[in-house]
N, C-alpha and C positions, 0 to 999 in steps of 0.2 A: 442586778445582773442585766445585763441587753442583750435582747433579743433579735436577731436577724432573723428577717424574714427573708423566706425561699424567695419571692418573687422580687421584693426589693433588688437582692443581691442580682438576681438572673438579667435584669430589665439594667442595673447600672450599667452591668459588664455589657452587654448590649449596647447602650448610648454611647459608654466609652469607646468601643473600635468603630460607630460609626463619626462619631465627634472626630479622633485621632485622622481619619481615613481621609479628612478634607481641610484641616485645621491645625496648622503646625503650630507648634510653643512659640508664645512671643517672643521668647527670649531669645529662642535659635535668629527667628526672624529679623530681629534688630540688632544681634549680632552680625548677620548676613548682610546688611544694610551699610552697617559702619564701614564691613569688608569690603563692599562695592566703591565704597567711599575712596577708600585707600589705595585700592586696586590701582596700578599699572600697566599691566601685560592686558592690550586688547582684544584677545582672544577667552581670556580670563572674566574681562569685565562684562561681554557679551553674554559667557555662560552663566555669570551670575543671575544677571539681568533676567534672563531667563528663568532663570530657579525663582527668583521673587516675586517678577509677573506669575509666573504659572501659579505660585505660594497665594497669592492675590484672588486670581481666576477660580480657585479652586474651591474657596472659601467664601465666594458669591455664586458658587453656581454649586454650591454643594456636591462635589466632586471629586474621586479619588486625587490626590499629588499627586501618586505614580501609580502605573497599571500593575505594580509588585504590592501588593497590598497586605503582603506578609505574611509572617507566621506570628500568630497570637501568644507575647510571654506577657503572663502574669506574674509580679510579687505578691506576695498576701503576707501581715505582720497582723496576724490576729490575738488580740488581748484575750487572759487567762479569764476572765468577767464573760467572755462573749456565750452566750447560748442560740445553736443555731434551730430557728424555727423551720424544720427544713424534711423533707422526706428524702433528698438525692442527696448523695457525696457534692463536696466541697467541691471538686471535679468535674462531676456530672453537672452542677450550676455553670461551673464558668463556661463550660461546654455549650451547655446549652444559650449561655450569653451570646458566644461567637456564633454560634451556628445564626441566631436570630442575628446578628449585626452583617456578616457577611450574605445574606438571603436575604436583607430586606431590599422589597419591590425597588423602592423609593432612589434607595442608593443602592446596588447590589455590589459586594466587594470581589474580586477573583478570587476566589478559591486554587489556593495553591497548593496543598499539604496534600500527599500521596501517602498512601500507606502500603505496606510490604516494601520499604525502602530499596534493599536490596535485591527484588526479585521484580515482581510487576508493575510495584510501582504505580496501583493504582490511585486518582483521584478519589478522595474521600468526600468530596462536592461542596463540602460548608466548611474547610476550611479548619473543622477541627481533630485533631483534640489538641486543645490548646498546650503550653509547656509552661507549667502552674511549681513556683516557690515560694515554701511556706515558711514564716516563721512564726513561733508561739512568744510573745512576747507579753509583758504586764500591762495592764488598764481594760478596758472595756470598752473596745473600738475595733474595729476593723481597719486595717489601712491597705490600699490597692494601690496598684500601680499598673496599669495598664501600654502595652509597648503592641506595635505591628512591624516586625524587625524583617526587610528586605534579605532576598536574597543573595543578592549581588553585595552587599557588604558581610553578610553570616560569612560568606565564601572567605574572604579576605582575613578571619580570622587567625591568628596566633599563638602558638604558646613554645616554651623552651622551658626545661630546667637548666636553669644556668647553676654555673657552682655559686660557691656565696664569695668568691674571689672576682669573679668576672663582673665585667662592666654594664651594665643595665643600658644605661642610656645610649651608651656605642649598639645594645645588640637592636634599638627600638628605629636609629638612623638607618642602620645597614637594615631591616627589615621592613620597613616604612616604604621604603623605594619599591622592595620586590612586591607591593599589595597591589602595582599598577593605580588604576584608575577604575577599578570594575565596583569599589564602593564607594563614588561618586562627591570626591570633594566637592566643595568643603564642607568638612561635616568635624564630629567630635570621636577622638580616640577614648577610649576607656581603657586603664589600666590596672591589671589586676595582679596585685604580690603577695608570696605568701601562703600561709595556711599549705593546703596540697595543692596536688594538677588540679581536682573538679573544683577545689575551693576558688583557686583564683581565676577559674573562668568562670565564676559566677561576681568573685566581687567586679572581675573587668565589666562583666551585662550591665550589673547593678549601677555603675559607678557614671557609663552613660545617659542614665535616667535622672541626672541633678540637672538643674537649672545652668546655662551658660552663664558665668562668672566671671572669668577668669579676666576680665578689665580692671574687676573690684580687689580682685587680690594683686594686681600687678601695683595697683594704686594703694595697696595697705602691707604688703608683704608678706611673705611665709613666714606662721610659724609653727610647723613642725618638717621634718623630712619627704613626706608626701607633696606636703606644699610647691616645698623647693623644687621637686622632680618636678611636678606640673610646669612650675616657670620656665623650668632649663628646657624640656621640652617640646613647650609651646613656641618657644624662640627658636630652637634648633630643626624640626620639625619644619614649620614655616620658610628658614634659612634654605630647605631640601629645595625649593623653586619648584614643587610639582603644579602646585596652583589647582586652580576649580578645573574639574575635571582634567586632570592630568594634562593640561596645553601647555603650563609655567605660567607660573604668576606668586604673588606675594602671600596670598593666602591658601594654605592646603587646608588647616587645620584651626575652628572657630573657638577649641575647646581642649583641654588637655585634663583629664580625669584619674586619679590616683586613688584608689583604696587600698589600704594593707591589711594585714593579720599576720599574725606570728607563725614561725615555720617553723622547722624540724631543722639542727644545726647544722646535718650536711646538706640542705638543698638550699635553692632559690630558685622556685618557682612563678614565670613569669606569663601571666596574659594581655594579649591585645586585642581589643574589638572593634571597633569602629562602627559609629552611628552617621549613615552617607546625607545626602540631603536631603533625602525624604522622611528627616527624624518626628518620629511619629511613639509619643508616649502621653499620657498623664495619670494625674494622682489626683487621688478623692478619698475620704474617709465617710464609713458607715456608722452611724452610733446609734441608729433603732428606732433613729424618728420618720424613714424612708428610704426610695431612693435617692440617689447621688445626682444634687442638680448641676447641670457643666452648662456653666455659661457661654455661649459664642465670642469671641476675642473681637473688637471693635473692624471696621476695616480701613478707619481713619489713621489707624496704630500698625498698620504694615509702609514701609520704605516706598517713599513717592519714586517708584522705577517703571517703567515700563517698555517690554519690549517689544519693536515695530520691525514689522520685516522692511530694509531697508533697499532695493535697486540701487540707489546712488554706491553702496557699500558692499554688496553681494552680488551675483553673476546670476540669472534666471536661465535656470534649465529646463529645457524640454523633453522631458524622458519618453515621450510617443513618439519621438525622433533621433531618441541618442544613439550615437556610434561609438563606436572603438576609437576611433581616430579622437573625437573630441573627449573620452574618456581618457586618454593618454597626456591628452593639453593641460588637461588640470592641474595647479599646484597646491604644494603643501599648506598647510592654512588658507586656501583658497575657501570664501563663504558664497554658498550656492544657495537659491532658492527654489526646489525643485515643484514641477510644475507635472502631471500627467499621470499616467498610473503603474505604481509597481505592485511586487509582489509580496507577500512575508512570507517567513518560514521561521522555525529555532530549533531546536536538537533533536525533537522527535519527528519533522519535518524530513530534516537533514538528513537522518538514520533512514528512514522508510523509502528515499530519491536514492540512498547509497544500496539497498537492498535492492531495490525495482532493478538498478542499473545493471548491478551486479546478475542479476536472473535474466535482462536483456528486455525487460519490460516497460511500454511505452508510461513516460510521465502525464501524470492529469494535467501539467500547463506547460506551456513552450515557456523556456527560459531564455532564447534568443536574444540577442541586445538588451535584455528586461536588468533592471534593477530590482536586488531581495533585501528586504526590510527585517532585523533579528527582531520582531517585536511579539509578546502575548498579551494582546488590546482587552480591557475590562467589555463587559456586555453592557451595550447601549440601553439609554433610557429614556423615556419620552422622544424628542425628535432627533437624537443623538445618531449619526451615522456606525460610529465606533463612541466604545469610553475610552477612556484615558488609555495612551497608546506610545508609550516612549520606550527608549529603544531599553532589548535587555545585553546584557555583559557579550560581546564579540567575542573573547577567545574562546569560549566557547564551542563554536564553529570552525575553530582554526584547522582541526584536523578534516573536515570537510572541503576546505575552501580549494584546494588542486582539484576534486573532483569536481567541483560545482562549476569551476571555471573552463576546466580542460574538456567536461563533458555535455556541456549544459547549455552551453549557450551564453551562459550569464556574463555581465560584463562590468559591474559595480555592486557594491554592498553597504549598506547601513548599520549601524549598529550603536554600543555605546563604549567607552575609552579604547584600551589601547587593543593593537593583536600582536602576538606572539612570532617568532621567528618563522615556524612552518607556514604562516599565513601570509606572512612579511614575502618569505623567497615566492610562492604562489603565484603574487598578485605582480611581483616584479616579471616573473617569469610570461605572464600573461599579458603584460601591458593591461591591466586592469587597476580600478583603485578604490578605498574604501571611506566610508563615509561616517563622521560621526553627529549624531543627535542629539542633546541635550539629557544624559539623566536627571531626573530629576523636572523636568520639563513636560510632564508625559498630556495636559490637559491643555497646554498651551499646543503640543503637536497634535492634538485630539482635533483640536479647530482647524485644523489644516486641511484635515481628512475630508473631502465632500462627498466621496460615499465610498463603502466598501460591502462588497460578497466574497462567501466562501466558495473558490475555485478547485480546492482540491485536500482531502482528506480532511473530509465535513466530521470524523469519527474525532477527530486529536482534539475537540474542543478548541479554546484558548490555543492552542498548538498547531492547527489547521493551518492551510495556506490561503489568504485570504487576498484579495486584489483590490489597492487603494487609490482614488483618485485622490492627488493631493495640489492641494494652490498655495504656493509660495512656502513650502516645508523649508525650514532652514537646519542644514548643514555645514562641517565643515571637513573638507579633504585633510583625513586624517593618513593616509598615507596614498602617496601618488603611485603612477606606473615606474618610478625609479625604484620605489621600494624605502623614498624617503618617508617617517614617522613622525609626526610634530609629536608626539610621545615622548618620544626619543630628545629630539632637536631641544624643545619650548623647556621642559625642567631643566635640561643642561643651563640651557643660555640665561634662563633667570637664576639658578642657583651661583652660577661665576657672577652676575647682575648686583645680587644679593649683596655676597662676598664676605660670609661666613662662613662657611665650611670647605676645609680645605678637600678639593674632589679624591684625592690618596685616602683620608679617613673615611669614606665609606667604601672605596674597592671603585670608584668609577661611578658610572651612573647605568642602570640597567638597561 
């Protein structure tokens, strides 16, 4: 019988989220690589470019990927032999693993996980309690799986009961498009069929936690049903032109993941989930001779890419100087390098400026000609101005964005993929325009940063409004003062590009 020990267990689960937190799967990574390879659409190959470097930087300077450093799911597949040596629940360990991995000095991760969801909403500070699935399975071994699953792609999640008539793959096209860009191609879908509703959104979780393959099966074939969908998918999917971060291009999608289980004969029960680019898991097995040693990944073995801010290529802006006028100039896919100090802000920000405004109460910063940055930057370490600092999900704000503009002063915005129609008429209506950043990039926009303080509601944490000097920040004009959207524009134009899927079979493009 093996014995797991409390501490073994407590200190792996601990290594694992801080290993995960700077250290992406080779496999995503060399998938990523190949993608860049193939890439067409320059606006696509750029954002790669970015995701690898930053993949690179992250992993030499031991460093979050992204400044969304997640929500801690665990798998556990614990053998019927295991005895644990242990005084705390199963629970209480892993808990205690996260809490040690997000708190440590060295690397501190952001704590994102609030609790009273629906009412207050308060931060629980370490990030946990983790979302812990168990199975009791045969042998005498422990097997984990350790994930830090973003925000910004949870959001994007899925599901439908379809009848068992209806078309699966048409309903995954037509929904694929409405996911935007807010879980940060290109990354891996996970799909879950079958069993009930909670069953197949856990096989969809589970099913993004395999290894990127899907070269080896194109090269060997399907053989079973599952398989098949993955192929057609993977090709159909891709066909959509939404491309790396939603600009258009050839690759949306690195990965296409299928699990099934058997259903109840009148349903069909369908999940989607999507693992963005800051896919962040692994696996280790415990058998009672210690803890779980996780080797570091070579950095010979990441994609010779690297990305440089370029002048020759990009426009350098001066945001201690910008106006309305030269905000209005800009075009769609236009790449800036911005240069001076702006401000952040993101939801709780937002909400507390729409309060103060609303009661007629003076703001803690003048938002005049100023440019707001949607970002909640990790806590600096050692000489670090900001940690990792990349932009969070834009539409978010979208319902903000007439007041911010109409009342504020403000006259550009940052963020990451697309925004929504109420933001869209806003920024038209203002002659104003917005900016996107790199998801996924967040340590590479970190170095940007030469220094930042908190200007205004020092209380919101990570949520505060902080004031950044930045040199050479690269962006790109995601939607001008016309109200034009390369959201919009870049997947149409590479999806007709493409020239697989007829635009009548999905309803248009969103």
């Amino acid at each position: 019988m093996t014995a797991i020990r409390q501490e073994d267990f407590i200190s792996s689960i601990a290594d694992a989220f801080q290993y995960i937190s700077c250290y992406h799967p080779l496999d995503y990574i060399q998938a990523l690589g190949a993608a860049y390879e193939r890439e067409e659409s320059p606006a696509a190959k750029d954002a790669i470019a970015q995701i690898l470097t930053n993949s690179r930087m992250s992993a030499e300077g031991r460093r979050p990927i992204c400044q969304d450093t997640g929500i801690a799911v665990v798998f556990l597949k614990v053998g019927m032999n295991v005895r644990w040596d242990a005084t705390l629940s199963v629970q209480d360990m892993v808990n205690e693993g996260v809490r040690r991995a997000y708190n440590d000095k060295d690397n501190p991760l952001r704590a994102s996980v609030l609790a009273d969801p629906a009412g207050s909403r308060k931060n629980t500070k370490d990030n946990t309690p983790a979302v812990v699935h168990y199975e009791i399975v045969a042998g005498d071994r422990v097997e984990v799986i350790c994930a830090a699953k973003g925000g910004g792609s949870e959001a994007k999640t899925k599901f439908a009961m379809l009848n068992p008539s209806d078309d699966l793959v048409g309903w995954v096209l037509k929904t694929v498009p409405q996911m935007g860009a807010g879980w940060c191609p290109p990354g891996i879908l996970g799909i879950g069929i079958g069993g009930t509703p909670e069953k197949a959104m856990l096989l969809a979780k589970e099913a993004i936690m395999a290894p990127v393959d899907i070269q080896d099966l194109i090269a060997r074939g399907p053989n079973n049903r599952a398989e098949e969908l993955r192929l057609e998918l993977y090709e159909k999917v891709n066909a959509l032109g939404i491309g790396a971060q939603g600009l258009g291009g050839l690759t949306t999608v690195l990965d296409v993941k299928v699990l099934d289980y058997p259903t109840h004969a009148a349903n069909l029960p369908v999940a989607m989930i999507p693992n963005c680019a800051a896919t962040r898991h692994i696996h280790f097995e415990l058998d009672g001779s210690g803890p779980a040693k996780l080797e570091p990944p070579k950095l010979e073995d990441w994609p010779k890419v690297t990305w440089q801010a370029d002048a020759a290529t990009a426009t350098r802006v001066d945001l201690d100087q910008l106006t309305k006028a030269q905000v209005a100039a800009w075009k769609p896919g236009q790449k800036l390098l911005l240069n001076g100090k702006m401000l952040t802000g993101r939801d709780a920000a937002h909400k507390r400026i729409q309060d103060m405004l609303a009661k007629g109460e003076k703001l803690p910063v003048d938002f005049t000609n100023r440019v707001i940055y949607y970002v909640g930057p990790v806590d600096p370490v050692r000489d670090e101005v900001v940690g990792p600092a990349g932009p969070t999900t834009a539409t978010r704000m979208d319902k903000f964005t007439d007041m911010m503009l109409a009342q504020t002063g403000l006259i550009s915005m940052i963020g990451k993929s697309e925004r929504g129609p109420v933001a869209i008429e806003a920024i038209k209506k203002h002659q104003s325009a917005y900016l996107m950043a790199v998801g996924g990039a967040a340590y590479l926009v970190a170095k940007a940063i030469k220094s930042s303080k908190v200007v205004g509601f020092a209380d919101l944490g990570m949520e505060a409004i902080y004031e950044f000097d930045v040199k050479d920040m690269p962006v790109t004009v995601a939607v001008d003062s016309t109200g034009t959207s390369v959201h919009e524009t870049g997947p149409h134009e590479w999806m007709l590009k493409i020239g697989k899927i007829p635009v009548s079979a999905i309803g248009g493009h969103h």
